[in-house]
C-alpha positions as a Markdown table, in Angstrom:
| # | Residue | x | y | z |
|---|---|---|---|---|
| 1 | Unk | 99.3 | 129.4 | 182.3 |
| 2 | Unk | 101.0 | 127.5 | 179.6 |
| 3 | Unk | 98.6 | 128.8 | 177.1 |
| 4 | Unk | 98.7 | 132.6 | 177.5 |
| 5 | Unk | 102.7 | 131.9 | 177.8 |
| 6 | Unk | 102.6 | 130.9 | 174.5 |
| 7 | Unk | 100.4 | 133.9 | 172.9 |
| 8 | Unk | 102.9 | 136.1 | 174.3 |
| 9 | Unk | 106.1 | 134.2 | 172.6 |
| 10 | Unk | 103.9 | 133.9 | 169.2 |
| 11 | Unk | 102.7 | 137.9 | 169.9 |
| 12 | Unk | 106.5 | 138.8 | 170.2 |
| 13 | Unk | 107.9 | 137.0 | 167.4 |
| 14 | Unk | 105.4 | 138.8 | 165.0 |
| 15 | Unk | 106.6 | 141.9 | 166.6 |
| 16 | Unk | 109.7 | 141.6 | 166.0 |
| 17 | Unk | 109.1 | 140.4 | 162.5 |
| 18 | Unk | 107.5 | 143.8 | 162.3 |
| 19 | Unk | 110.3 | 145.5 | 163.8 |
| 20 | Unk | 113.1 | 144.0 | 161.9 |
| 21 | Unk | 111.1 | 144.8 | 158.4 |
| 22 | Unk | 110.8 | 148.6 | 159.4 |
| 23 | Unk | 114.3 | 148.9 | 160.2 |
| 24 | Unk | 115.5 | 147.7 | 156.8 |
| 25 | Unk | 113.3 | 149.6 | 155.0 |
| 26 | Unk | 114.8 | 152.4 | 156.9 |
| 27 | Unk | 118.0 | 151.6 | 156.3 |
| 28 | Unk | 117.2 | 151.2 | 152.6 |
| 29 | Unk | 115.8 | 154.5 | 152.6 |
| 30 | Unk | 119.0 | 155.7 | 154.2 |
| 31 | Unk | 121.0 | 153.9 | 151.7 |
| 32 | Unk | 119.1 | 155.9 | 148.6 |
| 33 | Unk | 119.1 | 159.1 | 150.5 |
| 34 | Unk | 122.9 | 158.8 | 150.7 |
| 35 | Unk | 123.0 | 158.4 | 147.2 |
| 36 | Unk | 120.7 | 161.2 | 146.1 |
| 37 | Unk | 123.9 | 163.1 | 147.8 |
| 38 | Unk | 126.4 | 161.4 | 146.3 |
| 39 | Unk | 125.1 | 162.6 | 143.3 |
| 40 | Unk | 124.8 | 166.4 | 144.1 |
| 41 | Unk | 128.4 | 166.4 | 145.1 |
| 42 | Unk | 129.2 | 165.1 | 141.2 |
| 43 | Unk | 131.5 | 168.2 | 140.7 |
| 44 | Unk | 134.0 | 166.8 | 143.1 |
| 45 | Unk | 137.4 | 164.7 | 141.4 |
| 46 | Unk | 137.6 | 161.4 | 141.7 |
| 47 | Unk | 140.1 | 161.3 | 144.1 |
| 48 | Unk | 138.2 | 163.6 | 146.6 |
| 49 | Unk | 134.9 | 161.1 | 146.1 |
| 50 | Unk | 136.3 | 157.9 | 146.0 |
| 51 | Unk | 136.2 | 156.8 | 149.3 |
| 52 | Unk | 137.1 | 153.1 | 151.2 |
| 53 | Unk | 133.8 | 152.9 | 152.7 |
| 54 | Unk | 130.3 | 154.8 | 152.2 |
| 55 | Unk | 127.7 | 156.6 | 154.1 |
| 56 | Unk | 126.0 | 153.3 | 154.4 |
| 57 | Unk | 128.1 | 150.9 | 155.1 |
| 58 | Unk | 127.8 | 149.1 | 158.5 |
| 59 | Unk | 130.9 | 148.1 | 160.6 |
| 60 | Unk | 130.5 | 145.3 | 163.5 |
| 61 | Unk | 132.7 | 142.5 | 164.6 |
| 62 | Unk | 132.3 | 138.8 | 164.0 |
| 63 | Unk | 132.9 | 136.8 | 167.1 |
| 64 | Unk | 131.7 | 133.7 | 168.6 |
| 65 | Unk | 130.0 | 133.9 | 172.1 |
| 66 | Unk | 130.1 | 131.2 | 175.2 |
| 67 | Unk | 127.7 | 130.7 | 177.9 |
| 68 | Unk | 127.6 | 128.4 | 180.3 |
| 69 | Unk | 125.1 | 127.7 | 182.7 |
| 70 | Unk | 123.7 | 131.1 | 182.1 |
| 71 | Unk | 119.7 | 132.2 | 180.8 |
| 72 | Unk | 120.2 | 133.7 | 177.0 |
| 73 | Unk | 118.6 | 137.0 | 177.9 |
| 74 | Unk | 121.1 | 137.7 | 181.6 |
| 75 | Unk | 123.8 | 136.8 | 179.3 |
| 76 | Unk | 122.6 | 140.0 | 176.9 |
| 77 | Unk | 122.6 | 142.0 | 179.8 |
| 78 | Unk | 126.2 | 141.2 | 180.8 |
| 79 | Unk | 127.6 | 142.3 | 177.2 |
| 80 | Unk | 125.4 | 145.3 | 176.9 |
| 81 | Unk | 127.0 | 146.5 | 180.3 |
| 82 | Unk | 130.2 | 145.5 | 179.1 |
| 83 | Unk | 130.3 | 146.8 | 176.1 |
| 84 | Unk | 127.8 | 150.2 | 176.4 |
| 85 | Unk | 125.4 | 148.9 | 173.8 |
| 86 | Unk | 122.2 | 148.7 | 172.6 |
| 87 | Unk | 120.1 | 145.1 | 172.6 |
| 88 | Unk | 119.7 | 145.7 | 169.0 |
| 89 | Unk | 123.5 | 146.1 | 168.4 |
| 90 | Unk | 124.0 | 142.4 | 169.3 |
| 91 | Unk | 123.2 | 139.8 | 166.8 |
| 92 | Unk | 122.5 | 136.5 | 167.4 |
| 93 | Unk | 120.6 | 133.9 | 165.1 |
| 94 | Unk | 118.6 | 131.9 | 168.1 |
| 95 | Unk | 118.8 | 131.4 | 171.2 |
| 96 | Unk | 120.7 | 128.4 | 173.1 |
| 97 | Unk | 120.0 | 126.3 | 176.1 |
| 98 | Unk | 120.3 | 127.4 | 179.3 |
| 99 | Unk | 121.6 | 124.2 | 180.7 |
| 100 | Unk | 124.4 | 123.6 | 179.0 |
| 101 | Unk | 127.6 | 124.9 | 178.1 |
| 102 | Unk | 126.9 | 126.7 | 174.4 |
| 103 | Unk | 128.6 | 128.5 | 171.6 |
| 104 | Unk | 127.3 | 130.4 | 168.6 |
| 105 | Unk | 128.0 | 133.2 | 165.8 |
| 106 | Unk | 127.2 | 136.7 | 167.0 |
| 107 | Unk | 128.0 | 140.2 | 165.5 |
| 108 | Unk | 128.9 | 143.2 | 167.3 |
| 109 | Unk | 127.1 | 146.4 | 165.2 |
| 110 | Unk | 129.3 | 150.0 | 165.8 |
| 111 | Unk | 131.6 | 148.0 | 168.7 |
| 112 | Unk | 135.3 | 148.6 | 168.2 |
| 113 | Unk | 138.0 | 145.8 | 169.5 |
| 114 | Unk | 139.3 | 148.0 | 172.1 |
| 115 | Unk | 135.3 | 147.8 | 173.5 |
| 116 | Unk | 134.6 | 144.3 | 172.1 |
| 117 | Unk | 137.6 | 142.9 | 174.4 |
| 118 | Unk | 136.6 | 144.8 | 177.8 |
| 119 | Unk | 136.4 | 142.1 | 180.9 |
| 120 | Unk | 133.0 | 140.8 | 181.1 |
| 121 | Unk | 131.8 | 141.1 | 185.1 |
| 122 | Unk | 129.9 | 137.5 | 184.7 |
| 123 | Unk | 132.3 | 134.8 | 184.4 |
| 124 | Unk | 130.0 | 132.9 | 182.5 |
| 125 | Unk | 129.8 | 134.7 | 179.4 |
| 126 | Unk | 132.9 | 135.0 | 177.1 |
| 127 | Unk | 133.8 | 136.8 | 173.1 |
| 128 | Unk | 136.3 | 135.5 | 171.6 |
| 129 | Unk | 137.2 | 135.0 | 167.7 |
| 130 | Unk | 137.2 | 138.4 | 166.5 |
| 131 | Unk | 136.8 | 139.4 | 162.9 |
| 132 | Unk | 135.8 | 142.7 | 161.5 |
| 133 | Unk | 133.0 | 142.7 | 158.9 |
| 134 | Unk | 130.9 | 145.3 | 156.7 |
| 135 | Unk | 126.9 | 145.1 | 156.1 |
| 136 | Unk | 127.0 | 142.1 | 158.0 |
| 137 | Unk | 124.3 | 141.0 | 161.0 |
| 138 | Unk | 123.3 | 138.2 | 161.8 |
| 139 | Unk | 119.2 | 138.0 | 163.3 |
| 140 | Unk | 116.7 | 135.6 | 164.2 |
| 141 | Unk | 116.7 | 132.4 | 161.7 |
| 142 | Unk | 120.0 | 132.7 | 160.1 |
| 143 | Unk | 121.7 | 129.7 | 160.6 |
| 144 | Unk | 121.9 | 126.9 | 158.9 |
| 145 | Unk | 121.4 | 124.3 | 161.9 |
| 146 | Unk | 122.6 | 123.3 | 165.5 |
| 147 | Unk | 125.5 | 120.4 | 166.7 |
| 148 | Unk | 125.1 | 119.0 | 170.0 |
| 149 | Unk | 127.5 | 117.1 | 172.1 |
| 150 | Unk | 125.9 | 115.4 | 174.9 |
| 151 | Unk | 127.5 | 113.9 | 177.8 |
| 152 | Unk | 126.3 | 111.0 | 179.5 |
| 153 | Unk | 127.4 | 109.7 | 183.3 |
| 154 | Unk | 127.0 | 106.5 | 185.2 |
| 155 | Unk | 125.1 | 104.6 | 182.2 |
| 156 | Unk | 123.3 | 101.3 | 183.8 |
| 157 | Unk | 121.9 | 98.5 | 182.6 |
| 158 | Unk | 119.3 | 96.4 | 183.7 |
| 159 | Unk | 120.2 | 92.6 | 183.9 |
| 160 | Unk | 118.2 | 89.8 | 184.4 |
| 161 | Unk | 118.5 | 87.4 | 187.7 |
| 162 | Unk | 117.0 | 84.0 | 186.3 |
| 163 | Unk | 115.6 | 81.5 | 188.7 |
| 164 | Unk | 115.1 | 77.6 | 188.7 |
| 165 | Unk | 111.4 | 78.0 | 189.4 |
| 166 | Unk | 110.6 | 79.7 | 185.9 |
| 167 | Unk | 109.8 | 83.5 | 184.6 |
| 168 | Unk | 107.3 | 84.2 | 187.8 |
| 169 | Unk | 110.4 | 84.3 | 190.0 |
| 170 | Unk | 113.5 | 85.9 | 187.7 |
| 171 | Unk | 114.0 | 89.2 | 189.2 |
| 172 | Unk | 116.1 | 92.4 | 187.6 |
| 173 | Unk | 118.7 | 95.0 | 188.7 |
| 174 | Unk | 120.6 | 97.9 | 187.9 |
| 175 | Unk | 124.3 | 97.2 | 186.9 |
| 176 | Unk | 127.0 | 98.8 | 185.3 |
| 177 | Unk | 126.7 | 99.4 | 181.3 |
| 178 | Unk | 129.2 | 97.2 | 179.5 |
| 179 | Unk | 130.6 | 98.5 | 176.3 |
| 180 | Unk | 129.3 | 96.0 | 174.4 |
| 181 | Unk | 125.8 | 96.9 | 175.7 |
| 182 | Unk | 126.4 | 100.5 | 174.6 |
| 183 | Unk | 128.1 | 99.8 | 171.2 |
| 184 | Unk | 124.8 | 98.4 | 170.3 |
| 185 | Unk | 122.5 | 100.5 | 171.6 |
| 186 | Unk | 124.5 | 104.3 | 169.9 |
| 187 | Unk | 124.8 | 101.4 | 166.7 |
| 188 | Unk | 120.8 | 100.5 | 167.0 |
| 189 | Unk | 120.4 | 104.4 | 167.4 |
| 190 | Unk | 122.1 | 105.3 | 164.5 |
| 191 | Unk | 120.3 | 102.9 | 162.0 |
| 192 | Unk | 116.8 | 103.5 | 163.1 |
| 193 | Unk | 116.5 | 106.5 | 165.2 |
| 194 | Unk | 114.7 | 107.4 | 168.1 |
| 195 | Unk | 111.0 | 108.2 | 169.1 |
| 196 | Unk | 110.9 | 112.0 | 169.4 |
| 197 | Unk | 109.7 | 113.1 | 172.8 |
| 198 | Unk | 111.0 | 116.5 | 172.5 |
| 199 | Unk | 109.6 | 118.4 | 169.6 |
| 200 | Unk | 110.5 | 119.3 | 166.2 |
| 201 | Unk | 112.7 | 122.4 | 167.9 |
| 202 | Unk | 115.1 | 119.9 | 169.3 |
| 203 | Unk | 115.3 | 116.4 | 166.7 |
| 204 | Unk | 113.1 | 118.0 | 163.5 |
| 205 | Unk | 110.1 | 116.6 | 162.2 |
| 206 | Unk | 108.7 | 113.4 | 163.5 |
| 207 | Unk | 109.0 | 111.4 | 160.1 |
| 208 | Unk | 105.9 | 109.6 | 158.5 |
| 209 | Unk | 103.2 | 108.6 | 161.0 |
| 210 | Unk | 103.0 | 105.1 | 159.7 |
| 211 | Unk | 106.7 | 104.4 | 160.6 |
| 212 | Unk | 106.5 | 106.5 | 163.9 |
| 213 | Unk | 103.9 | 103.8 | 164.9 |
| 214 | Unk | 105.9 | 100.9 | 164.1 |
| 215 | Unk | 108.8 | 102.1 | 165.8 |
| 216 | Unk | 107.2 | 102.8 | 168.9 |
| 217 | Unk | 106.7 | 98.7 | 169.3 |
| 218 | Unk | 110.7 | 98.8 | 169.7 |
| 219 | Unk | 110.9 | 100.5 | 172.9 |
C-alpha cells in the first residue's frame, strides 16, 4: 500500500543518514590516525616527507551523467558494471526523473579516466565532462536546486461557437493554440503563478494559504 511504501522510503533515508555519518567519522579517524604516523616518521628530511598528496586524500572524477528514459537505480547498475565499482563509489546529489531525458553532477570515488571512459552496454546512460578532483563527493542533498525544460506538443484551445438563440445553445471545441493565446497564458503564468498540484518536491512550498485560496478562483 501507499502507506507502508512510504515507511520504507522514510526508514531508508534515516539509514542512510546513519550510514553516511559513520563513514565520516571513520574517515576522520583515518585522517588522525595517518597523522599520528606522520609524526613518528619526524626524522625523515623534508624532501623525503613532503609529498603531493597524503594518506588521506581522496581522488574521484567530476563528470556529469545523462539518462534518458531510464529508472535512476538501473542506470547505477549500468556504471557499476561498467566501471567495476562499488554503489558507494558513485556520487550523486538526488535522484532525477525517470521520464525524461536528465543531466546532473556525479563523482567517480578511486575510478581512473582510462575506467571512467569504458563503453557503457545501456545506450541510455552516458559520462561525459571529465575533471579530476581531491576530497571531493558529492551525496544526498548537495545541490543547490533543479532547471527544467519542459516540452509541450499539439497545444489546443477551446473556442467558443456562439449561437443566435443565446448562451443555452453556444457550444465549444478544441482548436489549434494561437500564439497570441499562448503569449498570454506563459505571460499570465509568469506574473502570478500556478496552483501547485504536484508537491513541494517538484514547484517548492505552496505560498500563504490565504493567497493559495484566492488564486484557486482563477482557474
Amino acid at each position: 500500500s501507499a502507506q507502508t511504501t512510504t515507511a520504507i522510503v522514510v526508514q531508508w533515508s534515516r539509514m542512510a543518514l546513519q550510514n553516511l555519518q559513520k563513514k565520516r567519522k571513520r574517515e576522520e579517524s583515518n585522517i588522525s590516525s595517518a597523522g599520528v604516523d606522520n609524526k613518528r616518521k619526524s626524522s625523515k628530511s623534508d624532501s623525503t616527507t613532503r609529498k603531493t598528496t597524503s594518506p588521506s586524500d581522496i581522488n574521484a572524477l567530476f563528470c556529469t551523467l545523462k539518462k534518458e528514459q531510464v529508472e535512476h537505480q538501473v542506470a547505477l547498475q549500468s556504471l557499476m558494471r561498467a566501471l567495476k565499482c562499488r554503489p558507494g563509489d558513485i556520487g550523486l546529489a538526488g535522484i532525477k526523473d525517470m521520464k525524461a531525458i536528465t543531466y546532473q553532477f556525479c563523482t567517480l570515488r578511486n575510478v581512473d579516466m582510462k575506467r571512467a571512459q569504458r563503453p557503457i552496454f545501456d545506450e541510455r546512460v552516458n559520462l561525459s565532462n571529465f575533471v579530476p578532483v581531491q576530497n571531493f563527493l558529492l551525496d544526498r542533498g548537495r545541490l543547490l536546486g533543479n532547471q527544467f525544460e519542459i516540452t509541450l506538443r499539439n497545444l489546443r484551445q477551446m473556442e467558443r461557437l456562439e449561437e443566435d438563440d443565446g448562451p443555452s445553445s453556444w457550444k465549444e471545441r478544441a482548436v489549434p493554440v494561437r500564439s497570441s493565446h499562448l503569449d498570454t497564458m506563459v505571460d499570465r503564468v509568469a506574473k502570478h503563478g500556478f496552483i501547485n498540484y504536484y508537491g513541494e518536491q517538484r514547484v517548492g512550498d505552496a505560498g500563504q494559504t490565504e493567497f493559495v485560496g484566492v488564486r484557486a478562483f482563477d482557474v
